[in-house]
C-alpha positions in Angstrom: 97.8 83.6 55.3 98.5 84.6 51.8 98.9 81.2 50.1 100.9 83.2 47.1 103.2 84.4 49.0 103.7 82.4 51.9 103.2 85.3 54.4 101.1 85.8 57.0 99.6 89.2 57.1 98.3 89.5 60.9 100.5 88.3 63.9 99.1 85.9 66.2 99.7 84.6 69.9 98.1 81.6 71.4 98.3 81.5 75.4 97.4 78.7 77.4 96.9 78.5 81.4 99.4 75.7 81.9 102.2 73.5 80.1 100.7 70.2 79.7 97.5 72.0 78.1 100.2 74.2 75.7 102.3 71.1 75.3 98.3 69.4 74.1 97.8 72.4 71.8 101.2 71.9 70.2 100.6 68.4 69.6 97.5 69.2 67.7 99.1 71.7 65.9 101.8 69.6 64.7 98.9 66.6 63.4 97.4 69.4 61.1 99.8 69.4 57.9 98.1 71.9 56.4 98.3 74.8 59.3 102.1 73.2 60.2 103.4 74.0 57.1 101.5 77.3 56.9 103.1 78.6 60.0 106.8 77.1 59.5 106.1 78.7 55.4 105.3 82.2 57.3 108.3 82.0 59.6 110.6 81.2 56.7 109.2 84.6 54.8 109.8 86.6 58.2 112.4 88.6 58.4 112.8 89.4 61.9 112.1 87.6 65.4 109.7 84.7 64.8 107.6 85.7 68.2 107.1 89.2 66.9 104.7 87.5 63.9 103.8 84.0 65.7 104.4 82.5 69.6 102.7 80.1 71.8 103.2 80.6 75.6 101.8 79.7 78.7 100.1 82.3 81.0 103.1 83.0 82.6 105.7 83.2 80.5 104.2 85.7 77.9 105.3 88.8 79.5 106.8 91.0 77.0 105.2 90.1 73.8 103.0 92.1 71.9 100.4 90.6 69.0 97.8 91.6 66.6 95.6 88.7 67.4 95.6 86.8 70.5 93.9 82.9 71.6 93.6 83.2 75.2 92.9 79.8 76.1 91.5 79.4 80.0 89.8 75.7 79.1 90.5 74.6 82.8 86.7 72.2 83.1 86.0 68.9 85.0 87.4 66.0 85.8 86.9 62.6 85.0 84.3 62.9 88.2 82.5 65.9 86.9 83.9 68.1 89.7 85.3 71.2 89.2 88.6 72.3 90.6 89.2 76.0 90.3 93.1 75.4 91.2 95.4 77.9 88.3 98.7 77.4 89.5 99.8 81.1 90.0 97.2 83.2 89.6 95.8 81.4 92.6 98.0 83.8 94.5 96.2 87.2 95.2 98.5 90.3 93.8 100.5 88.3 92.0 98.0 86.4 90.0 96.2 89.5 89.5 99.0 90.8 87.4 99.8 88.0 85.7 96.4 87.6 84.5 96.5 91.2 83.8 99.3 91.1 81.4 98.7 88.6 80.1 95.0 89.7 78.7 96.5 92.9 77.4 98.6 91.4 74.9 96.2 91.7 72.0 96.5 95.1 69.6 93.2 94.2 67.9 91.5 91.1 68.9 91.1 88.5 71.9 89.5 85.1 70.8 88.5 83.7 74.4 88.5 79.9 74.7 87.1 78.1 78.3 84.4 75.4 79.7 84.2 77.3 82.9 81.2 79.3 83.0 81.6 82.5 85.4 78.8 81.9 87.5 80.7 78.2 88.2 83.4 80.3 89.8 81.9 80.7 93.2 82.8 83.4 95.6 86.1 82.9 95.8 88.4 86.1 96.0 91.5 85.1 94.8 90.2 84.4 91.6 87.5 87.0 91.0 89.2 89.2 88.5 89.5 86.3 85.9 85.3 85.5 87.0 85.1 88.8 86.1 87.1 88.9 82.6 84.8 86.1 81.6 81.6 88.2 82.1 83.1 90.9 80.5 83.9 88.5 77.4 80.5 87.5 77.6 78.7 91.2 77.8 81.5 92.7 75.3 80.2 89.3 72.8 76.5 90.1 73.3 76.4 93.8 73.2 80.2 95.0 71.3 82.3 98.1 72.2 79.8 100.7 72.2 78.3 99.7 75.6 81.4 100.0 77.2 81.3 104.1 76.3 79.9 107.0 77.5 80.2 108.7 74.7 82.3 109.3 71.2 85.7 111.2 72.6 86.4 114.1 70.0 90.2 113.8 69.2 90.6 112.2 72.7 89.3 114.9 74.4 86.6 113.2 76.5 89.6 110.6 78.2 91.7 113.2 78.8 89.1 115.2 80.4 87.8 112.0 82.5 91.5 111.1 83.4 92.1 114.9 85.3 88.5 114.4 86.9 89.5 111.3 88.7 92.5 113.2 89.5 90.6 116.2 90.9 88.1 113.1 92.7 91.5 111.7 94.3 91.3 114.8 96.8 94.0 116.8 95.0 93.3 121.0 93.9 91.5 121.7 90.7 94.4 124.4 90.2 96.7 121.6 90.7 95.5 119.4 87.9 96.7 121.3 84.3 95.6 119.4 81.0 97.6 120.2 78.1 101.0 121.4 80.5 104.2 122.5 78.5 107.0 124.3 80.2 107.3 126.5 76.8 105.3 127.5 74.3 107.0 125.4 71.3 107.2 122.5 74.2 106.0 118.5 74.5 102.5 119.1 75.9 101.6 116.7 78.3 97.8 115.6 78.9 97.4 115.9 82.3 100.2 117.6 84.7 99.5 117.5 88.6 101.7 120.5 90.1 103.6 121.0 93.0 101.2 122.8 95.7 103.3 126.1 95.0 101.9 125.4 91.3 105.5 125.9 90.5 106.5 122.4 89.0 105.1 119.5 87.7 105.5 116.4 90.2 103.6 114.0 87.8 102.6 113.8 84.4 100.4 111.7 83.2 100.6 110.5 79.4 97.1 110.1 77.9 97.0 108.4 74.2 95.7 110.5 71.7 94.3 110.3 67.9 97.3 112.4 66.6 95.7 112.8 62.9 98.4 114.0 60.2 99.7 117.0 62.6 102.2 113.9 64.3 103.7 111.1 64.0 100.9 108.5 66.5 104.0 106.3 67.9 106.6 109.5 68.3 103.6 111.2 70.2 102.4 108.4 72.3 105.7 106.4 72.9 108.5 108.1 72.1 107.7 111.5 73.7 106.4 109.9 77.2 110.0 108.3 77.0 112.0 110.9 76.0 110.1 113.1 79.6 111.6 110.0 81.6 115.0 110.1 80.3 115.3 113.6 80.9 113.9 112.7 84.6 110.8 113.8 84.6 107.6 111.3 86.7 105.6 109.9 84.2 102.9 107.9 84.1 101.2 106.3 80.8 97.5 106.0 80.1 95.9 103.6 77.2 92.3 104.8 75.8 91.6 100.9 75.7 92.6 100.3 79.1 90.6 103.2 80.6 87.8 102.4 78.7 87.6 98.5 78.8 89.0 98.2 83.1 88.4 101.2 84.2 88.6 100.1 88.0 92.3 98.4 87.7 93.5 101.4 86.0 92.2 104.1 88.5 93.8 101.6 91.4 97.1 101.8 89.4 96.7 106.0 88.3 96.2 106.3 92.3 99.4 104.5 93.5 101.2 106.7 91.1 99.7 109.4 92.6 100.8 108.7 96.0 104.0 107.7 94.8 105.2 111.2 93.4 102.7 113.8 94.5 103.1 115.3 97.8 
């Protein structure tokens, strides 16, 4: 927050795991003068939707929203007893949960500040709620040990996660000759990443939009948004593929790559 100006430089979403814990957060908010009047000052010197630079949702509810920094505040702990009820509403519910969770975790363009009193290992067994045991030991290593862990090695312009992406393709039981990186119908064409082709190898039944470094030779959001939907207005299968995501849970994304798969490919 630029106290100058009044602005706020870096947008920033808070998301609890229920209403009366956002409704407590609120209410803390509103008893601190000085960051109450710094947020309603940045709103005023916003000139477009408030959530775009500032929101406060539960787990649920934040869907759509997208946000440089994100709180992600899971600080479900005991009760008056000391027990420990792992009950979270929604995400209690297999699938569904799941992908809540899921979208919810992934709203953050730079930074996730996780807040909780549950310790993984307090977590049990359970199944239904493994993924979000999970995300907490992956906070946890990620805090300890930083991004570098988490890679094989240093991708040169992308190269290396396109290259991995067609590999799990190939792994998936489809033809090497199938699987075309780099496909264009023409020579001055969109090239797309990774193309898996019709068994005559005469079309392309999927392609699958890896994001790349684009340096000065495009612009980063024509090639990696506009372009993927550009192919699916013009009715072409497409299917989108984040470094960060491949990188940081690699397991959901390979379930998700494969449904694709067996969605369009024959």
């Amino acid at each position: 927050f630029d106290e100058k100006t009044g602005v706020l430089a870096h947008s920033l979403g808070v998301v609890a795991f229920g209403e009366a814990q956002l409704r407590y957060i609120l209410s803390l908010v509103a008893k601190d003068t000085k960051l109450y009047n710094r947020i309603n000052t940045a709103k005023t010197n916003f000139d477009d939707v408030e959530e775009k630079l500032i929101f406060f949702k539960t787990i649920e509810s934040v869907q759509g929203q997208e946000t440089e920094n994100l709180i992600l505040s899971l600080t479900y702990g005991r009760d008056r007893n000391g027990a420990l009820r792992l009950m979270f509403g929604e995400l209690n519910r297999d699938a569904l949960g799941k992908c809540i969770f899921n979208v919810a975790v992934t709203r953050a363009q730079s930074r996730v500040t996780v807040i909780h009193s549950v310790k993984p290992e307090e977590m049990g067994g359970n199944p239904r709620i493994a993924f979000i045991r999970d995300y907490l030991l992956l906070v946890r290593r990620f805090s300890e040990g930083g991004r570098g862990q988490f890679l094989s090695g240093v991708p040169e312009r992308g190269e290396h996660f396109v290259k991995s992406v067609a590999n799990f393709v190939i792994g998936c039981g489809y033809d090497k000759e199938r699987v075309v990186i780099n496909y264009g119908v023409t020579e001055g064409s969109v090239k797309i990443p990774v193309a898996v082709l019709s068994k005559d190898l005469q079309t392309a039944e999927l392609g699958i939009w890896c994001e790349q470094p684009v340096m000065k030779k495009y612009d980063f959001f024509d090639y990696n948004l506009r372009y993927y939907r550009s192919l699916q207005g013009r009715g072409w299968n497409m299917y989108r593929v984040f470094a960060h995501d491949w990188t940081d849970n690699r397991r959901h994304e390979e379930e998700a790559l494969l449904n694709a798969l067996k969605k369009y490919v024959k």
